[in-house]
C-alpha positions, 0 to 999 in steps of 0.5 A, spaced: 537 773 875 543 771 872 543 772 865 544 779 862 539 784 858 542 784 851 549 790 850 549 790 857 557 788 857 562 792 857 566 793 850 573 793 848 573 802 848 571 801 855 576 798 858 581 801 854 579 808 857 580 805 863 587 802 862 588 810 860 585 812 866 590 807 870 596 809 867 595 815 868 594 815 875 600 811 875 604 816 872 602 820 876 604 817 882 611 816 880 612 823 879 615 827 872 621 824 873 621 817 875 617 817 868 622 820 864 627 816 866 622 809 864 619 813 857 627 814 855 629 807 858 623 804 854 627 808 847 633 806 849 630 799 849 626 800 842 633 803 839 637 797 841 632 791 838 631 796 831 639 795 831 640 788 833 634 786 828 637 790 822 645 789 823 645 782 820 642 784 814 646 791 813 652 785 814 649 781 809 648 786 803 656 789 803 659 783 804 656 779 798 655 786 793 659 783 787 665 788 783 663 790 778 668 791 772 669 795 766 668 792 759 
């Protein structure tokens, strides 16, 4: 019997309730304030590259806006 009845695998929902579930074990475990401190690292961190990614574009724009003259 090596072969599986049809829909007898296993989907993607499934496996993500079970990634939840992990994640919320492991929360749990490390205690409120260990994932505070990851949730404001991890913050910190998106803030940085959103800065990082849009610095030189901020540059850009400023430095190449023509003066504009009176007629």
């Amino acid at each position: 019997m090596n072969c599986r009845t049809h829909g007898s695998k296993p989907t993607l929902a499934l496996w993500m309730l079970v990634a939840l579930a992990d994640l919320a074990i492991v929360a749990t475990a490390a205690g409120p304030i260990t994932l505070l401190l990851v949730v404001v690292g991890l913050m910190v961190l998106a803030g940085g590259v959103y800065v990082a990614r849009n610095l030189p574009n901020r540059a850009a724009t400023t430095a190449e806006a023509p003066i504009r003259r009176r007629a």
